[in-house]
SEBA-205451 format. One record per residue (C-alpha): residue number from 1; x, y, z. Coordinates in nm, 2 decimals, decimal comma. Example, Ala and Ser with C-alpha at 12.3 -4.5 7.8 and 13.67 -1.06 7.14 Angstrom:
<sites>
+-----+--------+--------+--------+
: seq :      x :      y :      z :
+-----+--------+--------+--------+
:   1 :   1,23 :  -0,45 :   0,78 :
:   2 :   1,37 :  -0,11 :   0,71 :
+-----+--------+--------+--------+
</sites>
This chain:
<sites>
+-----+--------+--------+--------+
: seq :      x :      y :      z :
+-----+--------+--------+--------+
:   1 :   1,36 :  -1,74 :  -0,09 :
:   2 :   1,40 :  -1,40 :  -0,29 :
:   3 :   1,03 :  -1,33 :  -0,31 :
:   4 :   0,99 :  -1,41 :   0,04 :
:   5 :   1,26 :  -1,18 :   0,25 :
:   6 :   0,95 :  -0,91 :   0,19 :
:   7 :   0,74 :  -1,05 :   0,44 :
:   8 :   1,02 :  -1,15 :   0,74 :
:   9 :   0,95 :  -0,85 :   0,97 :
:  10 :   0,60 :  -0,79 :   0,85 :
:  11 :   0,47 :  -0,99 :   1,11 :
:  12 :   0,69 :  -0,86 :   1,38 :
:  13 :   0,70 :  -0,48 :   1,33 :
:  14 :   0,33 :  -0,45 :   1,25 :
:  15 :   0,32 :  -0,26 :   1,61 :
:  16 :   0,38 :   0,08 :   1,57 :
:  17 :   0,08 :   0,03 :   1,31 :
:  18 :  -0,20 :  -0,17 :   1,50 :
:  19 :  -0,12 :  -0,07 :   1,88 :
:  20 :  -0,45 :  -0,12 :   1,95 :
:  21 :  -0,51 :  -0,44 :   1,77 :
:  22 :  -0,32 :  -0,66 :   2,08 :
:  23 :  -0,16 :  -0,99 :   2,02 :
:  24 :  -0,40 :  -1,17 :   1,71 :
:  25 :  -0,37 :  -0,84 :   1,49 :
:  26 :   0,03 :  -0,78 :   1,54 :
:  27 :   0,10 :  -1,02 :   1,30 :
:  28 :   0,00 :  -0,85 :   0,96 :
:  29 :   0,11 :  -0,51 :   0,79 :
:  30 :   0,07 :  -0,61 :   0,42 :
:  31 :  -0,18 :  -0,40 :   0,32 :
:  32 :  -0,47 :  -0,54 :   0,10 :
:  33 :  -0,40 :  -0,50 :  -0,26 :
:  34 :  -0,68 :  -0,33 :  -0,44 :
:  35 :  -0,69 :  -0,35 :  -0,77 :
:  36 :  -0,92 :  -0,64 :  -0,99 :
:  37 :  -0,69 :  -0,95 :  -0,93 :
:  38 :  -0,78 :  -0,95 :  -0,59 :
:  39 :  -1,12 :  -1,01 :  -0,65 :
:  40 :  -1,03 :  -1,22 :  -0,97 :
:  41 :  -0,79 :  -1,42 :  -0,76 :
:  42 :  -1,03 :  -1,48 :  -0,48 :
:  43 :  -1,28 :  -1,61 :  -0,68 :
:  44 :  -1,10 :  -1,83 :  -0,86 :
:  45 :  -0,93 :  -2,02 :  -0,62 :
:  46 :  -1,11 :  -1,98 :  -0,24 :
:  47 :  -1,29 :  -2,26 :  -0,32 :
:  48 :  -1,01 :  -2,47 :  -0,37 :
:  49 :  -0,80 :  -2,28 :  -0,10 :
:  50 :  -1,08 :  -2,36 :   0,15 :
:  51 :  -1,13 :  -2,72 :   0,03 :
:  52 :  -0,71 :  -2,73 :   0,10 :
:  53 :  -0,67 :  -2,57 :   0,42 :
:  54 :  -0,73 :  -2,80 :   0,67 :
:  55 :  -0,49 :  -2,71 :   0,94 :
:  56 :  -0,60 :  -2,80 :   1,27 :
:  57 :  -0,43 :  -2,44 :   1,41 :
:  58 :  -0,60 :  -2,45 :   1,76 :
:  59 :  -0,42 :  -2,77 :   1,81 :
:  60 :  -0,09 :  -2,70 :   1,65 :
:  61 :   0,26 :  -2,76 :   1,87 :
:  62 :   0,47 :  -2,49 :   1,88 :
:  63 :   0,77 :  -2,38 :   2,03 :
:  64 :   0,94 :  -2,02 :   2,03 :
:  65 :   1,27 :  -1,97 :   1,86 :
:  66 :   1,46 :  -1,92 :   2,21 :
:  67 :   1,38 :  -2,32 :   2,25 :
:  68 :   1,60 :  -2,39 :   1,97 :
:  69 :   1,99 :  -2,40 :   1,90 :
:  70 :   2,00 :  -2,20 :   1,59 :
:  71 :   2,35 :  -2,33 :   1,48 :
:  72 :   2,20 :  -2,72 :   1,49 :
:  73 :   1,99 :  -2,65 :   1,18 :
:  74 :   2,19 :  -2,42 :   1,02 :
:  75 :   2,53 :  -2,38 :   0,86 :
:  76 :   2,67 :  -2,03 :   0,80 :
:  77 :   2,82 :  -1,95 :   0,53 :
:  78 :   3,04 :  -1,60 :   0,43 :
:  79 :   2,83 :  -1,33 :   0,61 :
:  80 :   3,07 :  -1,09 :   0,75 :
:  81 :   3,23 :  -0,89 :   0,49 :
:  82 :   3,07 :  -1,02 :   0,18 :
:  83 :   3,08 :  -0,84 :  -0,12 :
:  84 :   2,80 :  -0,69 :  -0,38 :
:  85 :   2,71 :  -0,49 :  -0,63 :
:  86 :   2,47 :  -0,18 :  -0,63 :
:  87 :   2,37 :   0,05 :  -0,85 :
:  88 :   2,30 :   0,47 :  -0,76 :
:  89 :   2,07 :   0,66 :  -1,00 :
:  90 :   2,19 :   0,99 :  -1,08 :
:  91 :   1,88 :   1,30 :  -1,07 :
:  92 :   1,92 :   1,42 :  -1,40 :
:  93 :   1,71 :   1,75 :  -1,51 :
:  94 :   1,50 :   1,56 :  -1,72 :
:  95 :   1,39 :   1,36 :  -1,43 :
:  96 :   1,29 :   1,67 :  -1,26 :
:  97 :   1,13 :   1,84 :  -1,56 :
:  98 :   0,91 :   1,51 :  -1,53 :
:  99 :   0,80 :   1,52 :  -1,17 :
: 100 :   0,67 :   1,90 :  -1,23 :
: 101 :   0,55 :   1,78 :  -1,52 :
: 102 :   0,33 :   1,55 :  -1,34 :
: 103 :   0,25 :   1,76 :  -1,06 :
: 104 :   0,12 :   2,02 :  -1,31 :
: 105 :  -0,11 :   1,75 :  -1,52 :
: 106 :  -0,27 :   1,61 :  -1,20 :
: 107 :  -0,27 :   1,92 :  -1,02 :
: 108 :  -0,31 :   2,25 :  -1,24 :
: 109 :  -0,41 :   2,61 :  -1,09 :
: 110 :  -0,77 :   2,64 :  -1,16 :
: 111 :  -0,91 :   3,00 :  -1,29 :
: 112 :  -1,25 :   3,14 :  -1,31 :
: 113 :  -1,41 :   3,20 :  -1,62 :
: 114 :  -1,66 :   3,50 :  -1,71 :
: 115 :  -1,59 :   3,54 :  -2,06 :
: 116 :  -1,71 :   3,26 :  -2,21 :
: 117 :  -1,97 :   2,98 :  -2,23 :
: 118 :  -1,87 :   2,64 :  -2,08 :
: 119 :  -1,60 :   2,42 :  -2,27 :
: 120 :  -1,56 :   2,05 :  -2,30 :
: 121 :  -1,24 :   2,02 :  -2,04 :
: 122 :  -1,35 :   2,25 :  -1,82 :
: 123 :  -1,49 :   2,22 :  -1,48 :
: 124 :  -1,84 :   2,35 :  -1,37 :
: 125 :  -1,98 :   2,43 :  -1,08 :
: 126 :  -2,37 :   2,24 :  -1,07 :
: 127 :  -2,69 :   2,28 :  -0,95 :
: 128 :  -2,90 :   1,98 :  -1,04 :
: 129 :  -3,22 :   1,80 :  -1,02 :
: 130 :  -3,35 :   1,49 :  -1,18 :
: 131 :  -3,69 :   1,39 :  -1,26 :
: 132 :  -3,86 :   1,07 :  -1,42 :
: 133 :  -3,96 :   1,25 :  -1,75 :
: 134 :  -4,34 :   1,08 :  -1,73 :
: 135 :  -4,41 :   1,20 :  -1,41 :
: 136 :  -4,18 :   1,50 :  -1,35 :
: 137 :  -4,12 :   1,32 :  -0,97 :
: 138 :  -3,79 :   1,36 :  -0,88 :
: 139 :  -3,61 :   1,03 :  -0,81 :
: 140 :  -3,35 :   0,97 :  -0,50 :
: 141 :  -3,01 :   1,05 :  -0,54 :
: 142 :  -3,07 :   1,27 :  -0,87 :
: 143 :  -3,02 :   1,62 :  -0,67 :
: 144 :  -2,73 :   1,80 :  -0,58 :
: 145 :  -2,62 :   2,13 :  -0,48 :
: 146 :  -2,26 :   2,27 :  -0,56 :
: 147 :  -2,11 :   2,00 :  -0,75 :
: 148 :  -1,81 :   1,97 :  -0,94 :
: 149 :  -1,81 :   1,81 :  -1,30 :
: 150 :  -1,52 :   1,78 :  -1,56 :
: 151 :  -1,64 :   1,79 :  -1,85 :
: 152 :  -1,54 :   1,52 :  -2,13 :
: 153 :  -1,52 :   1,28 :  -1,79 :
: 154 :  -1,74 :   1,07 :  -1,88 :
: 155 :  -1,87 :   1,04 :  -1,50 :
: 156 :  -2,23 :   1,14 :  -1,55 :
: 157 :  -2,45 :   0,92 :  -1,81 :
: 158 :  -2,43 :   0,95 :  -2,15 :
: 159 :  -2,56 :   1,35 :  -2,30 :
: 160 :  -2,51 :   1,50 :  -1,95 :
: 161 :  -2,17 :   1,70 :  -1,97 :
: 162 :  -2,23 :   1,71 :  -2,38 :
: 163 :  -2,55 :   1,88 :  -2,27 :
: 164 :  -2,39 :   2,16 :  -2,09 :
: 165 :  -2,12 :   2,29 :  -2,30 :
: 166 :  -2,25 :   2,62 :  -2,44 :
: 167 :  -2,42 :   2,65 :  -2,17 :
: 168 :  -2,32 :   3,01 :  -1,95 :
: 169 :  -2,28 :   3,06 :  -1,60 :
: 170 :  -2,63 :   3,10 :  -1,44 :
: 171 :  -2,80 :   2,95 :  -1,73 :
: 172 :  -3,02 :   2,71 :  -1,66 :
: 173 :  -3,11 :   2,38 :  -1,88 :
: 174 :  -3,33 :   2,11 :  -1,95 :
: 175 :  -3,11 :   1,77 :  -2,03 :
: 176 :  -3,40 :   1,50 :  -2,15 :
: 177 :  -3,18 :   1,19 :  -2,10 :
: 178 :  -3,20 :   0,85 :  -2,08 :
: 179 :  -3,04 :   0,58 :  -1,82 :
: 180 :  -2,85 :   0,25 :  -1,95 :
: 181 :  -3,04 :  -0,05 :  -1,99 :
: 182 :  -2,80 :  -0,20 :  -1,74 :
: 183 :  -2,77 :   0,07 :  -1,52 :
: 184 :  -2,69 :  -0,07 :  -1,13 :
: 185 :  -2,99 :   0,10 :  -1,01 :
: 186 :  -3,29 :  -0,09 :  -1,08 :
: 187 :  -3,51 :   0,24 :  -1,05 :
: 188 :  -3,35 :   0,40 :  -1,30 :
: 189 :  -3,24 :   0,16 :  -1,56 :
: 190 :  -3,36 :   0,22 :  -1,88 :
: 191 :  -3,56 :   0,50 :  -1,78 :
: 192 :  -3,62 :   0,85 :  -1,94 :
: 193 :  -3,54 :   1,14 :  -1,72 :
: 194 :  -3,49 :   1,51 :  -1,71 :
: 195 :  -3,22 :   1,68 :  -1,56 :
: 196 :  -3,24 :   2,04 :  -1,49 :
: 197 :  -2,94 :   2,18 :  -1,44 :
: 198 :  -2,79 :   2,54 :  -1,35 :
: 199 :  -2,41 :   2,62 :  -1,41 :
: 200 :  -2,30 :   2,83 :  -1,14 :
: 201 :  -1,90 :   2,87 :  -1,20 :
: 202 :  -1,65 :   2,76 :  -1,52 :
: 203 :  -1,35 :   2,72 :  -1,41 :
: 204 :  -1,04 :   2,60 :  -1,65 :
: 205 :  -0,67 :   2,50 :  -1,62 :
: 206 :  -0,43 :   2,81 :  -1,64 :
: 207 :  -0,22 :   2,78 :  -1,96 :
: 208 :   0,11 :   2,74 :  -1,78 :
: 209 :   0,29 :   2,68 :  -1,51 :
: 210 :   0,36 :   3,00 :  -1,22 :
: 211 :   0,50 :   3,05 :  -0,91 :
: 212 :   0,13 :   3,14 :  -0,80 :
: 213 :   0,04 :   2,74 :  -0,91 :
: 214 :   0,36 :   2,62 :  -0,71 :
: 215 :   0,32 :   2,78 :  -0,38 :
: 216 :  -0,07 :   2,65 :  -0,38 :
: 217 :   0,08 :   2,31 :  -0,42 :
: 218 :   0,12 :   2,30 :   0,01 :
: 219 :   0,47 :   2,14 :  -0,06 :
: 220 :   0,73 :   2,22 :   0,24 :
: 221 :   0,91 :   2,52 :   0,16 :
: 222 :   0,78 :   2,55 :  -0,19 :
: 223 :   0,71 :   2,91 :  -0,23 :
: 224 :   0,81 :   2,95 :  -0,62 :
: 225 :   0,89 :   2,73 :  -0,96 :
: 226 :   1,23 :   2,76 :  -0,88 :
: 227 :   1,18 :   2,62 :  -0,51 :
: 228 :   0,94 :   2,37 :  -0,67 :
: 229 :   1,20 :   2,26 :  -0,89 :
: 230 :   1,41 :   2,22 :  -0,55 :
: 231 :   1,20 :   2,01 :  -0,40 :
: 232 :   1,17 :   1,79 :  -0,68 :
: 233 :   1,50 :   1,71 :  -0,71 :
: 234 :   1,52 :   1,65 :  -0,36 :
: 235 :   1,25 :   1,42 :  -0,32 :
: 236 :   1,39 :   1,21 :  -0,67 :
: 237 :   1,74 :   1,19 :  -0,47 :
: 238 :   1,59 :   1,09 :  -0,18 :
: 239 :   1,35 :   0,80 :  -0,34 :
: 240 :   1,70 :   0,75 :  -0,53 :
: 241 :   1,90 :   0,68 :  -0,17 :
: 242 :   1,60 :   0,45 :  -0,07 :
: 243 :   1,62 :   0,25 :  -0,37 :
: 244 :   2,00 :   0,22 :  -0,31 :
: 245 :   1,95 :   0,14 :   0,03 :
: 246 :   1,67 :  -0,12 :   0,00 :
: 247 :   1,87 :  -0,31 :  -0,28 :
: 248 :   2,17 :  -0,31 :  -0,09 :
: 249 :   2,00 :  -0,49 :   0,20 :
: 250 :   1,80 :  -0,71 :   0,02 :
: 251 :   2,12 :  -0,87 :  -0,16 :
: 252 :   2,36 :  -0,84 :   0,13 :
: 253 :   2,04 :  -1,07 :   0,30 :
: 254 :   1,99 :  -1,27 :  -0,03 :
: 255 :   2,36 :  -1,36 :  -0,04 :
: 256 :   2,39 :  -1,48 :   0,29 :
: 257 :   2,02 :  -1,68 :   0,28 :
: 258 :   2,20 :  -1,86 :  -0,01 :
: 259 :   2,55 :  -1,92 :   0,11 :
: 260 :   2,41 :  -2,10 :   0,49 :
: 261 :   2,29 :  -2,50 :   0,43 :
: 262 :   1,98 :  -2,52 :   0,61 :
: 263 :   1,94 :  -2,86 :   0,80 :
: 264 :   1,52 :  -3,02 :   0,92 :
: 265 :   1,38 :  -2,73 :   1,11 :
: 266 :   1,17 :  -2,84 :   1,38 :
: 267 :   0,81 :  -2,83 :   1,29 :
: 268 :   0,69 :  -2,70 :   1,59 :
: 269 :   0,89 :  -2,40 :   1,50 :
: 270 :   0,75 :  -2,42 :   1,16 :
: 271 :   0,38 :  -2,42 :   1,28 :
: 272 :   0,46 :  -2,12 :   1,50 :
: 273 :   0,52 :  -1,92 :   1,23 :
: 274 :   0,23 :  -2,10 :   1,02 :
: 275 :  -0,02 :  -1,95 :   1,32 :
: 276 :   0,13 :  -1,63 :   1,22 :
: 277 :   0,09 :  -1,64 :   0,88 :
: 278 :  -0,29 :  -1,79 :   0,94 :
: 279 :  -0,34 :  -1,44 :   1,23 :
: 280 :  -0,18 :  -1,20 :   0,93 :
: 281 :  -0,42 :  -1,35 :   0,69 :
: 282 :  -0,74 :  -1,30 :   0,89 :
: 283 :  -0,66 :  -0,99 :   1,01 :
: 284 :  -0,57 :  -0,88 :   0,61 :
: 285 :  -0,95 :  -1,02 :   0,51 :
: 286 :  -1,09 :  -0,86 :   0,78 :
: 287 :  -0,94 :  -0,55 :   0,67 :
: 288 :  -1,04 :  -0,57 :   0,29 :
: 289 :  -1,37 :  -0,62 :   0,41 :
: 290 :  -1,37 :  -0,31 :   0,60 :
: 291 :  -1,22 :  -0,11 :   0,41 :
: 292 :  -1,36 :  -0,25 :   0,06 :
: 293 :  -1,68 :  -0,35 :   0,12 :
: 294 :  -1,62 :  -0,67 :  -0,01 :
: 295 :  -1,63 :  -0,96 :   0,21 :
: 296 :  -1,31 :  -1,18 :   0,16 :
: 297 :  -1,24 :  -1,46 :   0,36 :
: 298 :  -0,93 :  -1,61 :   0,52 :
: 299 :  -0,89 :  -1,86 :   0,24 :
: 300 :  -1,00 :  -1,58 :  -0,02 :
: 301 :  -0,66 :  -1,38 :   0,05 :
: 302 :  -0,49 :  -1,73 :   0,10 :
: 303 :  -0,60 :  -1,81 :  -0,27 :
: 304 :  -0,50 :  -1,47 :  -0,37 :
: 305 :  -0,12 :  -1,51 :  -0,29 :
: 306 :  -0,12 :  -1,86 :  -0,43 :
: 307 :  -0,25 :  -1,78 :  -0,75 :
: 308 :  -0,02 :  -1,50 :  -0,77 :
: 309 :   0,30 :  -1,67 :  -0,71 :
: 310 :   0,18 :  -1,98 :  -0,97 :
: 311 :   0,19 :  -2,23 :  -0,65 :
: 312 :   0,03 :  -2,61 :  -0,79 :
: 313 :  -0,06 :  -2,78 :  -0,46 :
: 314 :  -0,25 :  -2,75 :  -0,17 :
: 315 :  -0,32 :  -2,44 :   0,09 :
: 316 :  -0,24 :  -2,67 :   0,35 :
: 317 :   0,15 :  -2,71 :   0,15 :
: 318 :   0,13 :  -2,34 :   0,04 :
: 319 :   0,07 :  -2,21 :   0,40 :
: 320 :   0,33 :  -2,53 :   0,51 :
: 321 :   0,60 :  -2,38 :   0,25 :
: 322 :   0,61 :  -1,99 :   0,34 :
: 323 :   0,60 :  -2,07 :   0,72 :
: 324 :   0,92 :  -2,28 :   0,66 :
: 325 :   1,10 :  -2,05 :   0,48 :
: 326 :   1,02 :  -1,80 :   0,77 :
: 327 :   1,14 :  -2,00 :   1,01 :
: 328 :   1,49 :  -2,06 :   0,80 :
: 329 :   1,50 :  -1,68 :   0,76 :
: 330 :   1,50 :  -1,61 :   1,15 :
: 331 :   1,72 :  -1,93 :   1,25 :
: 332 :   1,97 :  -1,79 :   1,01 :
: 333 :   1,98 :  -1,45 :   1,21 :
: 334 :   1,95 :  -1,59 :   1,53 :
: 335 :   2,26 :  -1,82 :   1,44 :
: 336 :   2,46 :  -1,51 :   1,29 :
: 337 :   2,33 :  -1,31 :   1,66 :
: 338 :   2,43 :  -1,55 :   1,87 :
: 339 :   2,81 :  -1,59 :   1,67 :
: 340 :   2,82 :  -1,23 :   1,70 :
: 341 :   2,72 :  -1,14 :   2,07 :
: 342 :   2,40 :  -0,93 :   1,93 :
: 343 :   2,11 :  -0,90 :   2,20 :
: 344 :   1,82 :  -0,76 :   2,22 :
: 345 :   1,75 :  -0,61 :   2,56 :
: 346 :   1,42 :  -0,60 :   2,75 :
: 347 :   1,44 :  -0,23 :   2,79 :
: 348 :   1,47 :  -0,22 :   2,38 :
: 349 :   1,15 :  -0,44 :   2,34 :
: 350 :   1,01 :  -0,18 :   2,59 :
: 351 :   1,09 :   0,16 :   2,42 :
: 352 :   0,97 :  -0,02 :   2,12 :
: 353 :   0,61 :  -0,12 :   2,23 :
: 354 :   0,61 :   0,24 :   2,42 :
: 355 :   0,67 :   0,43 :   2,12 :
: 356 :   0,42 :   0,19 :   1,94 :
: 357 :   0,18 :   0,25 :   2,23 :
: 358 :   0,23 :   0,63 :   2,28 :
: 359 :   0,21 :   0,72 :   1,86 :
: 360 :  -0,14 :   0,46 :   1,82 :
: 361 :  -0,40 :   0,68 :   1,71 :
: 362 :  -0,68 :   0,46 :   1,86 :
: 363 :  -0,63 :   0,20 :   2,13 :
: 364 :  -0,87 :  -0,06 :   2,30 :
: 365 :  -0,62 :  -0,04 :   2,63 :
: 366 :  -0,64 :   0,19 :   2,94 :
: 367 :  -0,27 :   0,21 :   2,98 :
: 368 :   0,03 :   0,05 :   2,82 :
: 369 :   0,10 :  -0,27 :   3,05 :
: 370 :  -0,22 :  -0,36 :   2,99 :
: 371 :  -0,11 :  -0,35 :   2,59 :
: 372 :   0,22 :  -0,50 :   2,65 :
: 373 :   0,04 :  -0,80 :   2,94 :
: 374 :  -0,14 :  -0,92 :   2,60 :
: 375 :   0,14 :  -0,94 :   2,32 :
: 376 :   0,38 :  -1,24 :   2,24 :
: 377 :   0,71 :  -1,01 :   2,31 :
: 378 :   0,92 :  -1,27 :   2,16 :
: 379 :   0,78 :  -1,18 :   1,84 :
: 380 :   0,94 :  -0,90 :   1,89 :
: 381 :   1,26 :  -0,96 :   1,98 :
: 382 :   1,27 :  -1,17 :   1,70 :
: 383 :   1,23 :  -0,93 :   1,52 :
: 384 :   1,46 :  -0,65 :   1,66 :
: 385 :   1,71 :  -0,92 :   1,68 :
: 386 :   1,66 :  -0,93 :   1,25 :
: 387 :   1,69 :  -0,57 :   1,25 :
: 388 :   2,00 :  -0,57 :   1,38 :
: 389 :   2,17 :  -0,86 :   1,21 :
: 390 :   2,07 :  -0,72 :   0,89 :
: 391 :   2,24 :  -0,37 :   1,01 :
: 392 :   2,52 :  -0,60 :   1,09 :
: 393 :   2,55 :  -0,77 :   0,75 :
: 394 :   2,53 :  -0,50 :   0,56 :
: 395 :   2,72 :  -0,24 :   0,78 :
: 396 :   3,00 :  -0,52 :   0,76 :
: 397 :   2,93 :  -0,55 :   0,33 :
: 398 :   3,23 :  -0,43 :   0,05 :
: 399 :   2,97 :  -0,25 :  -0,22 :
: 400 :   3,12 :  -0,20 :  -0,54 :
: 401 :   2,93 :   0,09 :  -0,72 :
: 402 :   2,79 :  -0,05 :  -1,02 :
: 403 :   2,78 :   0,20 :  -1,33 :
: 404 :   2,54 :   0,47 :  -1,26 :
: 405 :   2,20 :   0,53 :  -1,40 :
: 406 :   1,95 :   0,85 :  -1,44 :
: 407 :   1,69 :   0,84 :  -1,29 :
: 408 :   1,36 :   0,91 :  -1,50 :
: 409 :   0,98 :   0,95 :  -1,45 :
: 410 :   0,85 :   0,61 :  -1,31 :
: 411 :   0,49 :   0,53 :  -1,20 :
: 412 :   0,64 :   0,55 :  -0,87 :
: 413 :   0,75 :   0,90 :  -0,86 :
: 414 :   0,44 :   1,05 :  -0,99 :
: 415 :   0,24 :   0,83 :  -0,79 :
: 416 :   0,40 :   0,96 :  -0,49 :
: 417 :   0,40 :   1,31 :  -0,63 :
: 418 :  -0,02 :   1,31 :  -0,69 :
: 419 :  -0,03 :   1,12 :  -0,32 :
: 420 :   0,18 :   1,45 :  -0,18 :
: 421 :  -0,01 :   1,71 :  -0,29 :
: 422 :  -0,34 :   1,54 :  -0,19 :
: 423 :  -0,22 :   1,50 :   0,11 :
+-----+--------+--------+--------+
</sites>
């Protein structure tokens, strides 16, 4: 159940994301991954997947969990004032030394050079043309004006950026080159061509750090290394008290998942979380495809998540499996709600959807009851109703402070750090 807690309000709190999306879109938020294995995945298994998933989902019976008594399917077990163990990081200097670090190698102040001829590792400012060397005709998509080139990148073919270091700024030069056998443009693979390039500007990294760099960084209230330094530490403390937070919850909701005995769920209440899962995962293909340029189907991104997770069966039992865990997840709440007296009101469903509505930056709707007329608002109420038992369960947890760590550079504080100043 561990590996599936991540995706219990996905489906329900998707809103304040995909206003204008209405009812089939409001049940994904996952974003597509986008690295290799998706495509890997997708092509190794959406055969299969497809072969697999033969749901009949138009026809499915369904009923809502208001239909239900939650405590006939499950037992509770020790909920209310359960107790854990967390660990805090600690921001050490190091840490912070890091995050500037990385901020600096990703993001270095950039000086002009007029004293010298053009360096491998320095960026140039281009002027470029390229011809077919037989014909001197220049060929489409070899001319630019005003580009920017690392050199030692690697991002132009082979001899280009080689070809301009020594070169000076307004010099002009001849590159006789030639494109890969294999290159993806069939027009150009294989073929001799001359570049003629002019270097307009050099510019190079500035040897070190200054409070110059810093305040050109566009960080909130970062005027100066020292306020830089700041900053730093107060983002790592912050993305420290997340951390905390997020494993708090996720074992106070762990703990309980695995302390309730969970008796036959209804599979009508199974399937309509399985319609769910099936609207999350069209709308996630469509949005790779979008996005990616790749077309992915239903049963590509189906496949996907199966091979990830190792799963040896059928979509039909993979899709079967996830929406039953789902539905335990949210009879388990609604059990501990309705022990507890803990509603959720129609004006809170309300000021949810109208701050959904009001932030959207697109919508498809002229005003905001035509929005809310074509939503399922129990999916939202389920999922406030989650929200606020987990609040309750962990509001209600003993944590015992597990001996503390430092926190040092991970991928995910200098990713977040490169993301920020990009921003």
């Amino acid at each position: 159940m561990k590996k599936k807690l991540s995706v219990l309000l996905a489906g329900v709190m998707v809103c304040t994301m995909f206003t204008a999306c209405g009812k089939e879109a409001a049940e994904g938020n996952e974003s597509a991954a986008t690295d290799s294995s998706v495509e890997a995945a997708a092509t190794e298994n959406s055969a299969e997947a497809a072969s697999g998933l033969t749901i009949d989902f138009d026809n499915l019976e369904t009923k809502v969990l208001g239909d239900v008594k939650a405590s006939d399917y499950v037992t509770l077990g020790e909920y209310n004032g359960i107790t854990l163990e967390a660990k805090q990081e600690a921001v050490t200097d190091a840490a912070v030394e890091d995050y500037v670090n990385n901020l600096w190698s990703s993001n270095p102040l950039m000086l002009e050079i007029t004293d010298r001829t053009v360096q491998d590792g320095d960026t140039v400012d281009i002027d470029y043309v390229g011809k077919y060397a037989d014909t001197k005709e220049a060929f489409d998509g070899g001319t630019a004006e005003g580009a920017s080139l690392k050199i030692g990148s690697n991002t132009y073919i082979d001899g280009f950026e080689s070809g301009l270091v020594g070169a000076e700024v307004g010099e002009t030069r001849d590159l006789n080159l030639t494109f890969p056998e294999d290159y993806g443009a069939e027009n150009l693979a294989g073929k001799d061509v001359i570049f003629t390039v002019t270097v307009n500007k050099i510019t190079a990294p500035d040897s070190e750090m200054s409070d110059e760099w810093a305040a050109g960084l566009g960080l909130d209230g970062v005027t100066d290394l020292a306020s830089l330094k700041e900053y730093a530490f107060n983002t790592l403390t912050e993305q420290a008290k997340a951390k905390y937070d997020s494993t708090v919850e996720n074992t106070a909701v762990q703990m309980v998942y695995d302390a309730a005995v969970f008796g036959d769920i209804p599979q009508e209440l199974v399937n309509r979380y399985m319609l769910q899962q099936k609207q999350m995962l069209d709308y996630q293909a469509t949005m790779y495809s979008y996005y990616y340029g790749q077309q992915l189907t239903t049963a590509d991104m189906l496949s996907m998540y199966m091979n990830n997770e190792g799963f040896v069966g059928t979509a039909d039992d993979y899709l079967n499996d996830i929406s039953k865990d789902m539905a335990q997840q949210y009879i388990l709440f609604q059990a501990i709600a309705d022990e507890q007296g803990i509603e959720v009101s129609e004006d809170e469903i309300n000021d949810y959807l109208k701050n959904a509505y009001d932030n959207a930056s697109t919508t498809s709707f002229s005003s905001f009851e035509e929005y809310k007329a074509s939503l399922d608002l129990e999916i939202y109420r389920e999922g406030l109703m989650a929200d606020k038992v987990v609040e309750f369960i962990v509001n209600n947890a003993h944590v015992v402070q597990a001996e503390t760590t430092e926190v040092g550079e991970t991928a995910e504080a200098a990713g977040e750090a490169s993301s920020t100043v990009a921003e």
